[in-house]
C-alpha positions in Angstrom: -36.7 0.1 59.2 -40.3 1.2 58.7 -42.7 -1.6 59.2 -46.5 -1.6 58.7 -48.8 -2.9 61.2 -52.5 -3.6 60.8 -55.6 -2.1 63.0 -57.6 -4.5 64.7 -60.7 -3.2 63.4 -62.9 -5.5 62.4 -63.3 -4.9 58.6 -63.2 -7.2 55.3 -59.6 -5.5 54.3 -57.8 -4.0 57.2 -56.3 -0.4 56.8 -52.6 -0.3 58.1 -51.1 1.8 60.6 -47.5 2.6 60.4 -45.3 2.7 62.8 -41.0 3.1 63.0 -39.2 0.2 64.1 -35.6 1.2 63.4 -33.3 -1.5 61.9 -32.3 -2.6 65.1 -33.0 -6.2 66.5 -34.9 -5.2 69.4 -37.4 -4.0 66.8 -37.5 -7.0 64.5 -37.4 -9.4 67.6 -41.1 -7.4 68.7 -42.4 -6.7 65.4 -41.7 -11.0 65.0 -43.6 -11.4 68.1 -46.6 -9.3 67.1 -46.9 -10.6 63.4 -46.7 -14.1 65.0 -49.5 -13.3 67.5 -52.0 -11.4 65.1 -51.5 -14.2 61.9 -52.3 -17.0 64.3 -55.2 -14.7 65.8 -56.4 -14.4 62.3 -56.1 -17.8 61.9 -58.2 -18.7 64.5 -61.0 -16.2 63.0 -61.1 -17.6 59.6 -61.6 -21.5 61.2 -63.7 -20.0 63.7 -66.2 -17.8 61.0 -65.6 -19.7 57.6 -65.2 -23.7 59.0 -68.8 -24.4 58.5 -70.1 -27.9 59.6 -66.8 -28.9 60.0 -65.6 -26.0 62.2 -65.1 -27.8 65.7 -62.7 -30.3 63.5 -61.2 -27.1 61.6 -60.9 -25.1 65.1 -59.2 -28.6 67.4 -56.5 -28.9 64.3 -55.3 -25.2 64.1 -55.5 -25.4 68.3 -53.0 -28.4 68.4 -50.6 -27.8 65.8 -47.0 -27.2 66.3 -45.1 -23.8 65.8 -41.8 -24.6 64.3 -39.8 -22.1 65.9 -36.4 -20.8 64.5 -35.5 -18.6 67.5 -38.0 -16.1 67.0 -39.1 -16.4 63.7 -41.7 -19.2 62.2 -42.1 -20.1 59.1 -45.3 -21.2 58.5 -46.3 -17.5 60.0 -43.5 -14.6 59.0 -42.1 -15.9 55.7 -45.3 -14.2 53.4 -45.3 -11.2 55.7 -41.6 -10.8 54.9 -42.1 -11.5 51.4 -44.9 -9.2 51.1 -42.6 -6.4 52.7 -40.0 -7.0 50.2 -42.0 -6.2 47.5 -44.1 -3.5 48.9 -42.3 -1.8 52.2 -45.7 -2.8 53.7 -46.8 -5.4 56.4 -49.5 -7.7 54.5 -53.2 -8.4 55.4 -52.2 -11.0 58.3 -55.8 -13.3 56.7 -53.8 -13.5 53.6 -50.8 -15.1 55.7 -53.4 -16.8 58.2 -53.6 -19.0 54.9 -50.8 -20.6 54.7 -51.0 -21.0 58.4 -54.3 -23.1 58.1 -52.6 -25.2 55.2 -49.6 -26.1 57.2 -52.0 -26.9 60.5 -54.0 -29.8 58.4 -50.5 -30.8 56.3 -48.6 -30.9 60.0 -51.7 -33.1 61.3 -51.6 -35.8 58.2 -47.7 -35.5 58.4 -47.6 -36.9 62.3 -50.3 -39.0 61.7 -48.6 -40.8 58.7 -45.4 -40.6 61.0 -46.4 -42.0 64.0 -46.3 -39.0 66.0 -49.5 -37.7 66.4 -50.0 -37.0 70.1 -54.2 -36.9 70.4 -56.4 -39.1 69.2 -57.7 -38.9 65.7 -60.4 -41.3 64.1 -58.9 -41.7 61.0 -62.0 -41.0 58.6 -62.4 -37.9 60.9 -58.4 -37.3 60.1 -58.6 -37.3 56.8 -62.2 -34.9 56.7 -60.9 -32.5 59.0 -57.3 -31.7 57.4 -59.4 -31.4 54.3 -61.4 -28.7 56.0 -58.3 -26.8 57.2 -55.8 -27.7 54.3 -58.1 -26.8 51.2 -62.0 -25.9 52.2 -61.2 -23.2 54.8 -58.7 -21.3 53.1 -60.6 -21.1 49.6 -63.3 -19.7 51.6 -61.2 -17.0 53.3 -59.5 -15.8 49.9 -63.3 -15.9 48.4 -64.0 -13.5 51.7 -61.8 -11.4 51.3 -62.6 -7.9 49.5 -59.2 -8.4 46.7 -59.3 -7.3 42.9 -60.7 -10.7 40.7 -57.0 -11.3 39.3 -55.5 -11.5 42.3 -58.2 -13.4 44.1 -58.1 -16.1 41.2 -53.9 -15.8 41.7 -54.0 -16.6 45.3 -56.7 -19.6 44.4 -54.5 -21.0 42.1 -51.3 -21.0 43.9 -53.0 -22.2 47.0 -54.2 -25.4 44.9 -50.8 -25.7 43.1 -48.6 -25.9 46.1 -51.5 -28.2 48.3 -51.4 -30.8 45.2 -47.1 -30.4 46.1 -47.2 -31.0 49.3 -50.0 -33.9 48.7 -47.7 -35.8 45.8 -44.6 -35.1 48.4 -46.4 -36.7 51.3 -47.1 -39.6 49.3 -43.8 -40.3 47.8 -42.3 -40.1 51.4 -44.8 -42.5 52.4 -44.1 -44.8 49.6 -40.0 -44.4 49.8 -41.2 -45.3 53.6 -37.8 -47.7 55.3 -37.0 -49.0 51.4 -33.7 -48.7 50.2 -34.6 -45.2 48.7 -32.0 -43.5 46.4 -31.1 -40.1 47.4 -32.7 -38.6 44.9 -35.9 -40.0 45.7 -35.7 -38.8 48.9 -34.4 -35.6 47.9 -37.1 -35.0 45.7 -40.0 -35.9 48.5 -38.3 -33.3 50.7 -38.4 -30.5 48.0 -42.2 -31.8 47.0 -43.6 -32.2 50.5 -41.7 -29.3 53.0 -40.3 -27.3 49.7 -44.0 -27.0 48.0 -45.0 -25.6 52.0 -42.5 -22.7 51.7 -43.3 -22.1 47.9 -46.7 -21.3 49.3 -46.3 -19.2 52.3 -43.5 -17.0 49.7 -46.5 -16.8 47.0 -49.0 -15.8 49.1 -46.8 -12.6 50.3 -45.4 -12.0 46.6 -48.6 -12.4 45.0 -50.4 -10.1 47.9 -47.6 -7.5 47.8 -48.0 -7.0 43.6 -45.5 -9.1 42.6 -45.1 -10.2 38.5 -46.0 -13.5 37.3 -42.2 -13.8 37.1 -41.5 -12.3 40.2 -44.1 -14.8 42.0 -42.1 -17.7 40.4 -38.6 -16.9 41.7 -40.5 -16.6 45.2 -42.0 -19.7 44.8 -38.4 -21.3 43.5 -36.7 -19.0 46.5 -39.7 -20.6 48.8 -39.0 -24.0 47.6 -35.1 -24.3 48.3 -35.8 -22.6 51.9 -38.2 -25.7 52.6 -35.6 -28.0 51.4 -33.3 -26.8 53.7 -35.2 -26.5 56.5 -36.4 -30.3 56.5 -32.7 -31.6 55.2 -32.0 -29.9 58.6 -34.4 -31.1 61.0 -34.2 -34.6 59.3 -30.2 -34.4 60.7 -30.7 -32.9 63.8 -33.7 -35.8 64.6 -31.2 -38.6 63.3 -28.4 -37.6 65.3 -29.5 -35.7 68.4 -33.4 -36.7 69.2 -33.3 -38.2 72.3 -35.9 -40.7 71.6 -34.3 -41.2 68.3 -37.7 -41.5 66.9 -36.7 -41.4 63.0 -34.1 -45.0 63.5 -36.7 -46.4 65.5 -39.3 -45.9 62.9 -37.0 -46.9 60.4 -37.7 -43.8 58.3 -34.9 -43.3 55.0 -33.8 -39.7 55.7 -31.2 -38.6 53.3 -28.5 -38.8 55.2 -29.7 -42.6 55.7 -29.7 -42.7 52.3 -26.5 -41.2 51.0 -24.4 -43.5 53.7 -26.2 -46.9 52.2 -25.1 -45.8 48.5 -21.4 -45.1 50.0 -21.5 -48.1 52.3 -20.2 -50.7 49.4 -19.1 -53.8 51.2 -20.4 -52.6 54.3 -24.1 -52.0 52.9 -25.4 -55.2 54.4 -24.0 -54.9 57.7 -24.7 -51.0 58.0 -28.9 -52.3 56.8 -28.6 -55.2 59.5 -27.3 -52.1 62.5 -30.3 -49.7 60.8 -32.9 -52.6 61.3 -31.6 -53.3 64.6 -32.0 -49.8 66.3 -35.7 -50.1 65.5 -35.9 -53.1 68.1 -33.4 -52.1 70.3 -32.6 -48.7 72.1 -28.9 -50.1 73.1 -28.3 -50.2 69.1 -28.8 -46.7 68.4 -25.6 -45.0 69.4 -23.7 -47.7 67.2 -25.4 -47.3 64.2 -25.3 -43.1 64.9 -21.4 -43.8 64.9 -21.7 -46.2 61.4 -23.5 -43.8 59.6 -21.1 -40.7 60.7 -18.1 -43.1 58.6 -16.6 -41.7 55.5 -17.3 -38.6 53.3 -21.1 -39.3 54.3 -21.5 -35.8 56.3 -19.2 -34.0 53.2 -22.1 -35.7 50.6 -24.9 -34.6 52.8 -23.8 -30.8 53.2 -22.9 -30.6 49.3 -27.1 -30.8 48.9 -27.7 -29.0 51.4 -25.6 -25.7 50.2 -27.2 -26.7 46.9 -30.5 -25.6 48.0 -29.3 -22.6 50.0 -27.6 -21.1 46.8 -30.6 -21.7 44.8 -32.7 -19.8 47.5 -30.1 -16.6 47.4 -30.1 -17.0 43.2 -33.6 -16.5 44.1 -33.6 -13.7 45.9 -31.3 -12.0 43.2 -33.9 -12.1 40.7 -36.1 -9.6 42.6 -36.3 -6.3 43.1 -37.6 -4.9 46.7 -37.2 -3.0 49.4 -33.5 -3.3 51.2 -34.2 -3.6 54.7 -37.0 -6.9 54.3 -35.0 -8.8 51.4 -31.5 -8.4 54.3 -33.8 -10.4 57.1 -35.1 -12.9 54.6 -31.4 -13.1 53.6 -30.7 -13.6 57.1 -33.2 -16.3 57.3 -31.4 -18.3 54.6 -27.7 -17.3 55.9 -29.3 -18.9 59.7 -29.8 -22.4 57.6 -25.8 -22.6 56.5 -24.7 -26.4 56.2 -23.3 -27.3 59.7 -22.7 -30.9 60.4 
């Protein structure tokens, strides 16, 4: 497998250097390792150079946020440098990825913030200025910096402001379903709009960067989409059933597993809301109500959406065209994310 890599040179558009990594995992488990490094590097340039008068806010944000690892490979930093090799057998510019990167950093912050989780201390007028700074005003800047032809600077401006206004409407509707009895579909819906509209962008920015068609750009963005779906249906599962601190029962937060047992409950819908209430005060109650919710075709329900959303991401990938070797690992990526319960 041929990959590109960038120079380090310092220069407005970096001129690549290529170099044979063989289709072997030893060479995608390095080249993940190095396009991790240099994307978060650039990263740190962009809030560095382009933050302004809010840099310091800009700079402590990217500094503390969380890499969601999947073994080796992170979203937030290799999906548009995958996409962008699919379409073009090339490595992209890693500023163009350092984008999303700097989205996801503010969106992360305002997500553990609203959550609960935030681990630093955060005025929240300073909050709310500084994940503006490193969601929206630092990354307009950087694709305004950066030496692109007009159509595909105003592309990457547009999508960029399409998927933050996603995320932003699917933040709010998970705040609003907060511990109400939520349909599933609500809460569906604020998974695919908050972490779906994440992946959307990350896959447009390395379509869009790599030449893709209008068309083209939307089946990433749709292939994007159902990947972010999956991942948080995932990782909303694995926190309700296996966090040690159980921090999602304790918060009371209506995941969609939560959600699909209370619509099956029937009879039982009080008593299973009276457990659910209970773990939020009590540690000793948590294990019981784990144990409630497993009861009945629950699970059967909950991997029925999630295998919805991984066939739409491979219908996705169907509808483009690229090079072999990058559209197998994103292929991986979505094979990786296979309903287990």
């Amino acid at each position: 497998m041929s990959f590109t890599v960038y120079s380090r040179r310092r220069s407005n558009m970096t001129e690549p250097q290529t170099w044979e990594s063989g289709a072997n995992e030893e060479g995608y488990t390095s080249w993940l390792t190095d396009t991790g490094n240099r994307v978060r590097e650039a990263a740190a340039s962009l809030a560095d150079g382009l933050g302004g008068s809010m840099r310091p806010e800009v700079v402590q944000v990217l500094s503390g946020a969380r890499v969601h690892r999947r073994g080796g490979y992170w979203p937030e930093l290799h999906l548009a440098p995958l996409v962008h090799g699919t379409m073009s057998g090339t490595e992209i510019d890693p500023r163009i990825a350092a984008v999303g990167a700097l989205v996801w950093a503010g969106a992360d912050l305002l997500d553990d913030w609203s959550d609960g989780d935030l681990k630093t201390e955060w005025a929240p007028d300073r909050l709310v200025l500084a994940v503006l700074g490193t969601s929206a005003w630092v990354p307009q800047r950087a694709i305004a910096s950066f030496d692109l032809e007009p159509q595909m600077g105003s592309r990457l401006h547009d999508l960029v402001g399409e998927c933050c206004l996603e995320m932003a409407a699917g933040q709010r509707d998970d705040l609003l379903l907060g511990s109400t009895m939520a349909e599933p579909a609500a809460v569906e819906a604020s998974v695919v709009g908050k972490n779906g509209a994440a992946q959307a962008l990350y896959a447009g920015l390395g379509a869009i960067a790599g030449g893709a068609s209008g068309k083209e750009v939307a089946h990433w963005r749709d292939f994007g989409r159902a990947l972010g779906a999956v991942y948080q249906l995932t990782s909303d599962y694995q926190e309700l059933f296996h966090d040690p601190e159980a921090r999602d029962l304790r918060a009371g937060r209506r995941t969609l597993f939560v959600a699909l047992a209370l619509e099956q409950a029937g009879d039982r819908r009080v008593e299973l809301t009276r457990q659910l209430e209970a773990a939020q005060r009590d540690p000793n109650a948590i294990e019981a109500v784990r144990a409630a919710l497993r009861r009945g075709s629950v699970a059967k329900a909950w991997r029925a959406v999630l295998q919805r959303h991984v066939d739409s991401a491979r219908r996705a990938l169907d509808q483009v065209d690229g090079h072999a070797p990058w559209a197998a690992r994103l292929r991986q990526v979505v094979a990786t994310r296979s309903p287990t319960c």
